[in-house]
C-alpha positions as CSV (number, residue, x, y, z in Angstrom):
1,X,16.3,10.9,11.5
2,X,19.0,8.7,10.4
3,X,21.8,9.9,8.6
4,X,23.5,7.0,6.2
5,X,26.4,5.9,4.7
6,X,26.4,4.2,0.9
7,X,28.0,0.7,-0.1
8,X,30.0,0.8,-3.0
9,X,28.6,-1.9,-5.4
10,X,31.5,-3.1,-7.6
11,X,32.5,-6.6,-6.0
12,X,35.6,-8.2,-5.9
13,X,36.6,-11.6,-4.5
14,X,39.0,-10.7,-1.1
15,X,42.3,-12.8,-0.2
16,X,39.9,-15.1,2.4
17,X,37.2,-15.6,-0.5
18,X,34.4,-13.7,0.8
19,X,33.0,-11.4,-2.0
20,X,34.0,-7.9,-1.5
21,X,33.6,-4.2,-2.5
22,X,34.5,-0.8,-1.2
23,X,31.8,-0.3,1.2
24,X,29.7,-3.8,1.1
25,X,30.9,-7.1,1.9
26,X,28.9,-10.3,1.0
27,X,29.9,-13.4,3.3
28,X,29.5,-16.3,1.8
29,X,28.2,-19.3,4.4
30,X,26.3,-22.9,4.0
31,X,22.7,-22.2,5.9
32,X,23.9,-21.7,9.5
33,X,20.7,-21.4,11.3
34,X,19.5,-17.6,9.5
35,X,16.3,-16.4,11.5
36,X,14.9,-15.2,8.7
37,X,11.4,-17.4,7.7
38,X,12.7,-16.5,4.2
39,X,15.7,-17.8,4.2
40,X,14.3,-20.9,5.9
41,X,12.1,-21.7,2.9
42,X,15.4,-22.4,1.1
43,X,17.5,-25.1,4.0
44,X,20.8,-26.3,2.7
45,X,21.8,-23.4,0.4
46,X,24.6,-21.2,0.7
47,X,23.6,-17.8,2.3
48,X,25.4,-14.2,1.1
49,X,24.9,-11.8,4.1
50,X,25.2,-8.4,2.5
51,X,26.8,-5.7,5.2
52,X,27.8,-2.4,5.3
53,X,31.8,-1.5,6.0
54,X,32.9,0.3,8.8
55,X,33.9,3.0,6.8
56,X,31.5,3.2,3.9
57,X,31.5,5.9,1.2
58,X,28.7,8.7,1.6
59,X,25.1,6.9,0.7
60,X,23.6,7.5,-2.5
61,X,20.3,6.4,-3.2
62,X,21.5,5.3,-6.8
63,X,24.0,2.9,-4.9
64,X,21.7,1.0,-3.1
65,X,19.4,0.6,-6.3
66,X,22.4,-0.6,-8.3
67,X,23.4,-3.0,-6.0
68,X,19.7,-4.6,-6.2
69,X,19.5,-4.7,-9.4
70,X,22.7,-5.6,-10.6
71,X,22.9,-9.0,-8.6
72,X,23.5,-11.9,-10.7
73,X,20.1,-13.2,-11.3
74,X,21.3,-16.7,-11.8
75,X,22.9,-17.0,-8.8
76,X,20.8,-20.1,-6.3
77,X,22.2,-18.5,-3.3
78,X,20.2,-16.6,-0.6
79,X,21.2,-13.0,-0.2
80,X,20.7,-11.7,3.0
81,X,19.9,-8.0,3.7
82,X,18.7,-7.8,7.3
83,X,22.2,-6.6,8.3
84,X,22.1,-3.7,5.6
85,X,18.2,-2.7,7.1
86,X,20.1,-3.0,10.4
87,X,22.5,-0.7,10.0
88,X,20.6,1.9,7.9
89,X,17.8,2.4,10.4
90,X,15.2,0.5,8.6
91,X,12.6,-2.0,10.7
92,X,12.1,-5.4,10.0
93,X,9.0,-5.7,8.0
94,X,6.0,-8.0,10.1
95,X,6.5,-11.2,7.6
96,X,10.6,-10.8,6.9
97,X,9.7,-10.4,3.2
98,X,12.7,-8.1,2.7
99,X,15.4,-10.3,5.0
100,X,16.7,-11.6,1.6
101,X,16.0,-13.4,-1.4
102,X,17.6,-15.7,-4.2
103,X,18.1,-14.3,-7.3
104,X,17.0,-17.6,-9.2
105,X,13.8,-17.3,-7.7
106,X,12.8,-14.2,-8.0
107,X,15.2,-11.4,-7.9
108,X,14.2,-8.3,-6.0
109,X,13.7,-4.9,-8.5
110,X,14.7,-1.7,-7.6
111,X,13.4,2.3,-9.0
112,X,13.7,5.4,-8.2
113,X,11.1,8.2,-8.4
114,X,11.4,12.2,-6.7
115,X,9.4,13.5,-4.8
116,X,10.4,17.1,-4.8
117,X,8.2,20.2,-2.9
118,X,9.6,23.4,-4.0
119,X,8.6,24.4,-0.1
120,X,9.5,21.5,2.0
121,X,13.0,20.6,0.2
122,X,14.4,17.6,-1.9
123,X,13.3,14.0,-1.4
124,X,13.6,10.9,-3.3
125,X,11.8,7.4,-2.7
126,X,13.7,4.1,-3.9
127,X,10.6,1.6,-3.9
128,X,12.0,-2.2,-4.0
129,X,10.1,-5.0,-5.2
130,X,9.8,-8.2,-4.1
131,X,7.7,-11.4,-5.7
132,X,6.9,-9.8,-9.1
133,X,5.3,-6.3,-7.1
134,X,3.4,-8.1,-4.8
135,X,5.2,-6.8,-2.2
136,X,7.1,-3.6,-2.1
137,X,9.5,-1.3,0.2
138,X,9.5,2.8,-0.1
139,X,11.9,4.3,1.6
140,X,12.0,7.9,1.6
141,X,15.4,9.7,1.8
142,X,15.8,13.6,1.8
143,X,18.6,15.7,1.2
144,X,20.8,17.5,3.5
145,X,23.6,19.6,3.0
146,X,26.2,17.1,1.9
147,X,24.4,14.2,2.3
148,X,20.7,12.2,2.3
149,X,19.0,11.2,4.8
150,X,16.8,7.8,5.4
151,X,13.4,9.1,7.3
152,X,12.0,5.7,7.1
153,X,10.3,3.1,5.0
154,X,6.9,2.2,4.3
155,X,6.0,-1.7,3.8
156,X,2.6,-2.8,1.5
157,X,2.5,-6.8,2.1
158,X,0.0,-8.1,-0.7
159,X,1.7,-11.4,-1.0
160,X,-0.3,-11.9,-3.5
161,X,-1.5,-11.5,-7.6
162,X,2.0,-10.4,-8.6
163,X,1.5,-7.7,-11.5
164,X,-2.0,-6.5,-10.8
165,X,-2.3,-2.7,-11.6
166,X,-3.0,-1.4,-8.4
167,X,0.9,-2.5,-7.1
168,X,2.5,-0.1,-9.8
169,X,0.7,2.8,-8.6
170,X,1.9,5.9,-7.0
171,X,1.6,9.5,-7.0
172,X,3.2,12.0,-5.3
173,X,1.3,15.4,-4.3
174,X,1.8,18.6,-2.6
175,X,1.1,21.5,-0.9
176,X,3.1,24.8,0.6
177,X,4.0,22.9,3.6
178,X,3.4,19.0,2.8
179,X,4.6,16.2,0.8
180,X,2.6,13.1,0.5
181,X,3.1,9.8,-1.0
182,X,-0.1,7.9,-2.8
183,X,0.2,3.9,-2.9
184,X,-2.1,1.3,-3.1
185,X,-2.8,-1.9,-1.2
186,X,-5.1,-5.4,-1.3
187,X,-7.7,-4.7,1.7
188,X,-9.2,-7.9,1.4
189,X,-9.4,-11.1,-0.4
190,X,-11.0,-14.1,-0.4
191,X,-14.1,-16.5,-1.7
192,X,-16.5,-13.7,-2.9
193,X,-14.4,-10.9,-1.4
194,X,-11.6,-8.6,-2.8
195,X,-10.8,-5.0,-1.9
196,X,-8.5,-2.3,-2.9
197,X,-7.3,0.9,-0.7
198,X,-5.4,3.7,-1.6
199,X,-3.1,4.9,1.3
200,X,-1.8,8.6,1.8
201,X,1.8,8.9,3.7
202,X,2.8,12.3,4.7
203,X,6.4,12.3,4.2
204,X,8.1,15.4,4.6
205,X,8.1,15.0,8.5
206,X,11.1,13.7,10.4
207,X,9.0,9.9,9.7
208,X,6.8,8.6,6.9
209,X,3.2,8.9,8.4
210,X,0.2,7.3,7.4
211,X,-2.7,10.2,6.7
212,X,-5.5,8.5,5.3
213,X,-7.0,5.5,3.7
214,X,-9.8,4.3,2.0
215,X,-11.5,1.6,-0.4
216,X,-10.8,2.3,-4.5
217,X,-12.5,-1.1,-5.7
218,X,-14.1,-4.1,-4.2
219,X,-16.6,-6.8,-4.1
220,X,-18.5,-8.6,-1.4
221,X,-20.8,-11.5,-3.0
222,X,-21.4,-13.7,0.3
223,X,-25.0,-12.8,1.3
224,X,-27.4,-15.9,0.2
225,X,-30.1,-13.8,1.2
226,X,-29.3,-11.2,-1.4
227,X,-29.1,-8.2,0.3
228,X,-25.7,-7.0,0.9
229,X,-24.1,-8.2,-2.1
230,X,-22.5,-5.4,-3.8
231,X,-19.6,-4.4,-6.4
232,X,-18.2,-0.6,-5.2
233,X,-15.6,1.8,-6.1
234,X,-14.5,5.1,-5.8
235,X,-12.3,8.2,-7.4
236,X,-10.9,11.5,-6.2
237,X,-13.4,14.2,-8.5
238,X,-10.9,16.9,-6.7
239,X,-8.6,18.5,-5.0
240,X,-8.2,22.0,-3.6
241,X,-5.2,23.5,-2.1
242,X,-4.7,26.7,-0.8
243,X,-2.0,27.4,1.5
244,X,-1.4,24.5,4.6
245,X,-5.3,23.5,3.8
246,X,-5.6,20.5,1.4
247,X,-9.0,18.7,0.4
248,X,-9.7,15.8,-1.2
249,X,-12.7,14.9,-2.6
250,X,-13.7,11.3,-3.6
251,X,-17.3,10.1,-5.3
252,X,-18.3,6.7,-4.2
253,X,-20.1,4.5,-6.0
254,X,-22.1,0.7,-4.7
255,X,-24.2,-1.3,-6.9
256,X,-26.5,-3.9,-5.0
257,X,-26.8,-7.1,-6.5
258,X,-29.2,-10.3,-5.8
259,X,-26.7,-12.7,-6.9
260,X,-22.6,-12.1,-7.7
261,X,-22.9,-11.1,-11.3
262,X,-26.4,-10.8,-11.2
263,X,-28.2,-7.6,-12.8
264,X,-27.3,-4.2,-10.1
265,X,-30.9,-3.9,-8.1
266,X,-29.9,-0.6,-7.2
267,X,-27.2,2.1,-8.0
268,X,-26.1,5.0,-5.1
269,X,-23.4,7.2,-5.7
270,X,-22.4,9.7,-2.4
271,X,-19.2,11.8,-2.3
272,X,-16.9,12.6,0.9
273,X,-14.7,15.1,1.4
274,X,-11.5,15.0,3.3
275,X,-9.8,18.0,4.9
276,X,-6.0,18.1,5.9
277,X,-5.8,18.9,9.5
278,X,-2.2,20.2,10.4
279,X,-3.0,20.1,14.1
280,X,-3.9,16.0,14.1
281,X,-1.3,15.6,11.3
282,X,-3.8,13.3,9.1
283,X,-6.8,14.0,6.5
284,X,-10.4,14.3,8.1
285,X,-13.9,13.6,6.9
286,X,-15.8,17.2,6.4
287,X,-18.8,15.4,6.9
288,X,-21.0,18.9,6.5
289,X,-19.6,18.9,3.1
290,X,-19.9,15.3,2.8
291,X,-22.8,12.8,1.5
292,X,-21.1,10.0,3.4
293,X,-20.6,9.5,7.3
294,X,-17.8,7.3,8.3
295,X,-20.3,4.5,9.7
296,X,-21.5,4.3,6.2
297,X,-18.2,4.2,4.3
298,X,-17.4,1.2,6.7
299,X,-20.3,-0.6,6.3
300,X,-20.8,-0.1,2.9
301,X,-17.4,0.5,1.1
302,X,-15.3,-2.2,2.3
303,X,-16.2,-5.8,2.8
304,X,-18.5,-7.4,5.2
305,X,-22.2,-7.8,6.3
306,X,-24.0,-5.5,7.8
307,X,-27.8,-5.8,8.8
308,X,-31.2,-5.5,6.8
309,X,-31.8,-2.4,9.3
310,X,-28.7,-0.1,8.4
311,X,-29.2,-1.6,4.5
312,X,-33.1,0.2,4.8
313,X,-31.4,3.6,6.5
314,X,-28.8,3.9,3.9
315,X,-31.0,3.4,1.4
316,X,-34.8,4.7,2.1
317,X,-35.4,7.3,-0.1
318,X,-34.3,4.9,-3.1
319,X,-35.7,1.6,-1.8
320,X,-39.2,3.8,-1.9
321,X,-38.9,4.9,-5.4
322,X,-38.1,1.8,-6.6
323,X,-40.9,-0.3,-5.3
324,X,-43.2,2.5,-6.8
325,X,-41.4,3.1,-10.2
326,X,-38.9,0.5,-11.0
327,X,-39.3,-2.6,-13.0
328,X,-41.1,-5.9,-11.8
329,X,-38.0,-7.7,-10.7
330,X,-36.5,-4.6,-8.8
331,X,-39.9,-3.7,-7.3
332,X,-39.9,-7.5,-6.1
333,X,-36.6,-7.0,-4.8
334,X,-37.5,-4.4,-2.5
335,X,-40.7,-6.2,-1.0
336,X,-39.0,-9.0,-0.3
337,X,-36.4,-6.8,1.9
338,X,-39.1,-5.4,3.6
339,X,-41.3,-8.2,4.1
340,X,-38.2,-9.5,5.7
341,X,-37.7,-6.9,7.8
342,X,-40.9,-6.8,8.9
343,X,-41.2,-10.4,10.0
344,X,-37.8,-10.4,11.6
């Protein structure tokens, strides 16, 4: 666990021109060569690598969110961070989305929400956006005695549909002797595809630790044969705590469809419960208490194919009632599955 210093984030120009404060200095340079693929997208501009003084104040988390959000959003030059993440303990993110960015373009937004267990002690999370939300950095830090502490950061790389609802969510929930962070991420996208997942991070730990995932809303339409084309979701119906035990549990719903947008053949609805395990340190499927295995939340619940056979075990009992008592075009449906089948 890292223990930090803050930046002061008044600037000031020095005596040699660079832009300074107490605590952070920003260096002003023509594009030198950065590594950053970021950076890169913008050749020939004049680069401001933010870094952190030898002998900084003591970090606040407010600090570091006022000096995000109160950069001149007019200004066209790249403003490096990577040297900041360096030297507070933070990893480079897999696509360098957070090395930098220019203001003009798209100016990175800071907040700050708590995240305060009674049992497990003080934390707060600054999350950062980047490219309207579609991308955003949590960073957890907790208190200490005199100080805060950076435990880590957790990275959700959408890249994409800047805005949507699903990138302004978060919860935080907790128990006598946990503290976990709720987010959400794009699972999948593409022609006829699109998923959503909500991701549990266990946070009071000495690291942020992923716990649990699973789909909240999704499509797959890319079956001409018209058997695993399906719209699905899912919500937690509740949760239990009582002491270090913790469940969650979640009702999830598929509709089958011939054709995208096409009347739903069949409806199937089939809850799962998940149980906090301290020993593993992650949430596991009950599956006694549960409708749902986890070979059928994969197959079904995300995006994919999966074959006519597991389609007729997950759904028997229904494909049977159907072909006796539903209408002529469902009842149709269902033959031609089976005839299928059959022949195959």
């Amino acid at each position: 666990m890292l223990v930090v210093r803050l930046v002061d984030v008044r600037r000031a120009r020095s005596p040699k021109g660079a832009v300074a404060s107490s605590g952070l200095m920003l260096e002003q340079r023509r594009d030198a060569g950065t590594s950053s693929p970021i950076a890169g997208s913008y050749p020939g501009r004049a680069v401001d690598t933010a870094t952190l003084a030898e002998e900084p104040q003591l970090l606040m988390p407010t600090r570091l969110e006022r000096l995000i959000n109160g950069v001149d959003k007019n200004s066209n030059s790249f403003l490096d961070f990577k040297s900041i993440w360096e030297r507070l303990g933070i990893e480079r993110d897999s696509e360098g989305v957070f090395d930098g960015f220019v203001p003009s373009f798209g100016a990175w937004g800071a907040e700050i929400f708590p995240a305060f267990n009674p049992n497990t002690g003080t934390a707060l999370v600054l999350v950062i956006s980047a490219d309207g939300g579609a991308n955003r950095r949590y960073i957890v830090f907790k208190a200490a005695a005199t100080r805060w502490r950076i435990t880590g950061n957790i990275d959700i790389l959408d890249n994409r549909y800047e805005g949507s609802p699903h990138q302004r969510y978060r919860k935080v929930v907790i128990n006598s002797h946990n503290t976990w962070l709720v987010v959400r991420r794009l699972g999948d996208i593409g022609t006829g595809v699109y998923q959503v997942n909500e991701l549990w991070y266990e946070i009071s730990g000495e690291h942020p630790q992923p716990v649990l995932e699973y789909p909240i809303e999704g499509y797959f339409c890319n079956d001409y044969r018209g058997v695993c084309n399906r719209v699905f979701d899912s919500r937690i119906v509740a949760e239990e705590s009582a002491g270090v035990a913790y469940t969650i549990k979640i009702l999830f719903t598929v509709s089958y469809r011939s054709e995208c947008g096409g009347i739903p053949r069949l409806r199937k609805k089939g809850r799962a419960d998940y149980v906090w395990n301290p020993s593993l340190g992650r949430f596991v499927l009950n599956e006694a208490a549960s409708d749902l295995d986890e070979q059928e939340i994969r197959d079904v619940y995300n995006t994919g194919f999966f074959s006519d056979s597991k389609f007729l075990a997950y759904n028997f009992s229904e494909l049977k009632a159907i072909e006796a008592s539903g209408n002529r075009k469902q009842s149709n449906w269902v033959r031609s599955i089976l005839n299928r089948i059959k022949n195959e």
